[in-house]
N, C-alpha and C positions, 0 to 999 in steps of 0.2 A: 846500811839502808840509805837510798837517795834519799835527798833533803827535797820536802813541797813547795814548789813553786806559788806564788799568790801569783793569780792570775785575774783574778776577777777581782772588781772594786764595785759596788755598790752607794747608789748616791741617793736620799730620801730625800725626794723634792715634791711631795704633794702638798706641803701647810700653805694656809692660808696667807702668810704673811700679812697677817692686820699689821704688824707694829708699822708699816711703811703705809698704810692707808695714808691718802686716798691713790697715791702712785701703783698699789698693787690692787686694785679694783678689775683691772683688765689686764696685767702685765703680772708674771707668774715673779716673786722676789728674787730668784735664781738667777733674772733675766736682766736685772738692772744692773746697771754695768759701773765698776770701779775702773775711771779714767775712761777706757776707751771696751774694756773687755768685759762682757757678763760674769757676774760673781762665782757661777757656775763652772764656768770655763776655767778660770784658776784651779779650782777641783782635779777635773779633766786631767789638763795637762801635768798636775800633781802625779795624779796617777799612772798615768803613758811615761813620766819620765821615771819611774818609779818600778818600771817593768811589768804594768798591769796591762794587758792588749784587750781586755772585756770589760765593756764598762754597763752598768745596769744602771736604769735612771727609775726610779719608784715617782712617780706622777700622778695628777689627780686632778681635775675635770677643770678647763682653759687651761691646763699647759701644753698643751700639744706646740705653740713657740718654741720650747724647750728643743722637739724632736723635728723642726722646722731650724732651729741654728745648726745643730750637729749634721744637718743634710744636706746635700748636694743641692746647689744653687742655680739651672743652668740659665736663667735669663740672666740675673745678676753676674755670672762668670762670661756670658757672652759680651754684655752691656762693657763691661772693663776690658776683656782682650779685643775689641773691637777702636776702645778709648786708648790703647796703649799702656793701659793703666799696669803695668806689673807686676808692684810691689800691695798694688790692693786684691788683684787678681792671685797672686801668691798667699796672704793672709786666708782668704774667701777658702780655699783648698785646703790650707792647712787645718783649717776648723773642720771641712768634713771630712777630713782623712787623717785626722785625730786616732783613733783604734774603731774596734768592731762595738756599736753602742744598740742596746738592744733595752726595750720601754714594757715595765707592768703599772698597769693601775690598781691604787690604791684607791676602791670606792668610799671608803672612808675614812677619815684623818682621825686614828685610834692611838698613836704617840710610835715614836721613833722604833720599841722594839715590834709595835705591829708592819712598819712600812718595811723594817730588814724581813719579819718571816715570808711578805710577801714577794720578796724575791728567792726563796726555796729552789722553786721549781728550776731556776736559769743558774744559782749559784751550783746547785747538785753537790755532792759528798768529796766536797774540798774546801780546805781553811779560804778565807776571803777578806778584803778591806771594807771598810765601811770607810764614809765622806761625808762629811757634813757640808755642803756646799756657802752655809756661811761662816763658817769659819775660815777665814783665809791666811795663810802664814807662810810670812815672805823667810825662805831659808836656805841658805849658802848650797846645802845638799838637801832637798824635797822631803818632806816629814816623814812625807811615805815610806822612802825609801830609807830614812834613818831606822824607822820600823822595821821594816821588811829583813834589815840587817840584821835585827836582835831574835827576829825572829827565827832567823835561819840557824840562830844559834840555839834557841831554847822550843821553839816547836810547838811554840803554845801562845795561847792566844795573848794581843799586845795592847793597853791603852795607853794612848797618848794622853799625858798629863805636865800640869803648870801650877803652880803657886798662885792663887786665889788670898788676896789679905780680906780681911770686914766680915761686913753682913751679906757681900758679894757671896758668897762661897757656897750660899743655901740655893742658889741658882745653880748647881751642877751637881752630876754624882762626883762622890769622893773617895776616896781610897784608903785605907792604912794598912800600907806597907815597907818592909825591910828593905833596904838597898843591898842589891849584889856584892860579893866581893872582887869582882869583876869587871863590875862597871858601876860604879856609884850612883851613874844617871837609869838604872834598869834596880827597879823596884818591887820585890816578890809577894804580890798582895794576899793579906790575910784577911779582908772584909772591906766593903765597899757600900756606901747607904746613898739612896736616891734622894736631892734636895733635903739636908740637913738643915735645923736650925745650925745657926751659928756656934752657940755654945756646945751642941750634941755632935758636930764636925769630928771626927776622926782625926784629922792631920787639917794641911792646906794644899792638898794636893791634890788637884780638882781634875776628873775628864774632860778632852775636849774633844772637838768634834772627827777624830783618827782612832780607827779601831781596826785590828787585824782578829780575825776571830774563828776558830776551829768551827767545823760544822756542827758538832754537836748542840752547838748553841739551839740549835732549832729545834732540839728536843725539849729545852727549857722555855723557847718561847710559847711552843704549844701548850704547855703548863703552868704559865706564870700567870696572876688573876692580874685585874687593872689593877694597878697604884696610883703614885701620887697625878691630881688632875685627871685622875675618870683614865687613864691612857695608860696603855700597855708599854711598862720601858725597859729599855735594855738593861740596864741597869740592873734591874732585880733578878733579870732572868743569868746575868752574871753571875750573880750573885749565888746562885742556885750552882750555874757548871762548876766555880768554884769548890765545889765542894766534891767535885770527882776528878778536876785536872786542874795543872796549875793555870793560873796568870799574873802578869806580870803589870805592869807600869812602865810608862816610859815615861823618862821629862828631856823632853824635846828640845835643840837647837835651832833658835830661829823665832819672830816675831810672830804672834799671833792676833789678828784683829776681827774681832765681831763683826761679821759687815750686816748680819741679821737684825743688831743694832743700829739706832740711826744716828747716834755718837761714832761710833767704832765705825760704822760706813764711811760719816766722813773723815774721821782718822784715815782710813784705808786710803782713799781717793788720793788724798793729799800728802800723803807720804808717797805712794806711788807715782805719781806726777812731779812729784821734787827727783827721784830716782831717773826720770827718763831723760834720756839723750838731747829728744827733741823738744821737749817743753822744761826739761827742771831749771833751767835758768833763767829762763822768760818770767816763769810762774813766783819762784823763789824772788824776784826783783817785787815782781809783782804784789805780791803776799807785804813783804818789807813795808810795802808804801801803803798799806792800806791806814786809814784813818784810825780805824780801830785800833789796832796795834799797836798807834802812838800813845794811845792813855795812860 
C-alpha cells in the first residue's frame, strides 16, 4: 500500500491575543513580527519546507492582515522594482509565493479543537498538520518534517512533545506514553489529560503546538462536549480517537519558544537576531554594553 502524503497544514489564528494588549487591539498576534518576520510566517514556511503545498489559515474578524501578508503585493512590488530594490522585491515574492494558502472563518473563538473542525471542509478525508503559529522552534531539520518522517513510518496520528518541569505543566495537554523500541524519541501514547494539575500530570511530557492528525479526528471533534475553559479541545477529542487507533508522541529536536508569551516573545526576537548574519554582532556588542547587564 502507498504511504499518505501530508499535504495540508492547518493554522488556528482566530484568538484574541489579549496577553499582548494593548499591541493586539488592532494588529491580529500572528502578525507581530520576531526581528523582522511575523510570528505566523515562521509557521508557514515550517510547513512548505516540510513538504506541505496547502496551507489553511482558521481566522477571525480583523484578521484579514493575515490574508493581506500572504498576497500578492502589486504597488509595493512595483514601488521596489522601479527603486532597484531587489533583494526586498525578492523577499516581498517570496511571501506570496509561499504555497497555495486558502482562509475559513472561525465566528467564534470556541478553543483550538473547535478552530481544526472548522477547517473539515478544505482539509477533506486525509491525515493533516496542525500549526500553532505561536509556537515558534528554531530546528536544524523543521519539526514538521521531523514528524512527517515518523509518521511515514507508523501512519497514525503524531504529537509533538517537550519536557515541561513545575507547575508549568498544568498549561498543556500531557501524555503518558512508552517509548518505541525504535526510536526512543517516538512515544506510543496510552492516555493524554487536557491541563493537569501538577500533581494529577501523567508524565512531563507536554503537547506543543505540532500535530499531524488522521481524519478521523473529526468524528471526535463533532462529539467531544466543551472542556476545560468553556472550549472545545483537541486534546480530549484525542483522547477519544485513541481509543480506536494508535498515536504517538514525538519529542522533537530543536528549540522551542512561546512567542504567544511576552517572555518567550522576547526570548524569540533576541535569540534570532544574535543568529543573523546582518545584525548578530552589532546587537550582541550592543546587548554587552548595556548598563543593566553590568549589575
Amino acid at each position: 500500500m502507498a504511504k499518505i502524503k501530508i499535504r495540508k497544514a492547518v493554522f488556528p489564528a482566530a484568538g484574541l491575543g489579549t496577553r499582548f494588549l494593548p499591541a493586539t487591539k488592532a494588529i491580529p498576534k500572528e502578525m507581530l513580527p520576531v526581528v523582522d518576520k511575523p510570528i505566523i510566517q515562521y509557521g508557514v514556511e515550517e510547513a512548505i519546507a516540510a513538504g506541505c503545498d496547502q496551507i489553511i489559515i482558521v481566522t477571525g474578524r480583523g484578521k484579514t492582515v493575515i490574508e493581506d501578508h500572504f498576497d500578492i503585493s502589486v504597488e509595493l512590488e512595483k514601488q521596489l522594482e522601479s527603486r532597484g530594490k531587489t533583494d526586498l522585491l525578492s523577499m516581498a515574492r517570496h511571501i506570496s509565493n509561499l504555497g497555495r494558502v486558502a482562509y475559513i472563518r472561525q465566528k467564534e473563538a470556541m478553543g483550538l479543537g473547535h478552530a481544526v473542525l472548522m477547517a473539515r471542509d478544505l482539509v477533506g478525508d486525509e491525515p493533516f498538520a496542525v500549526v500553532l503559529p505561536d509556537d515558534v522552534i528554531d530546528a536544524k531539520t523543521p519539526c514538521l518534517k521531523q514528524m512527517i518522517g515518523v509518521f511515514n513510518d507508523v501512519q497514525s496520528s503524531i504529537l509533538a512533545t517537550q519536557v515541561v518541569e513545575g507547575p508549568a505543566i498544568s498549561s498543556y495537554g500531557v501524555i503518558d506514553g512508552k517509548p518505541c523500541a525504535k526510536n526512543p524519541r517516538v512515544l506510543e501514547v496510552k492516555h493524554l489529560v487536557e491541563k493537569p494539575k501538577q500533581a494529577d500530570a501523567p508524565s512531563k511530557n507536554a503537547i506543543i503546538g505540532r500535530y499531524i492528525l488522521t481524519p478521523r479526528i473529526f468524528e471526535f471533534l463533532e462529539k467531544t462536549p466543551l472542556g476545560a475553559g468553556g472550549e472545545l479541545q483537541l486534546t480530549d477529542a484525542i483522547r477519544s480517537l485513541l481509543k480506536h487507533e494508535k498515536v504517538y508522541g514525538y519529542k522533537f529536536e530543536g528549540k522551542r519558544y512561546d512567542a504567544g508569551d511576552k517572555l518567550g516573545f522576547l526570548k524569540a526576537t533576541v535569540e534570532f537576531a544574535l543568529k543573523r548574519d546582518d545584525l548578530g554582532e552589532e546587537f550582541r556588542s550592543w546587548l554587552q554594553g548595556l548598563p543593566a547587564l553590568k549589575r
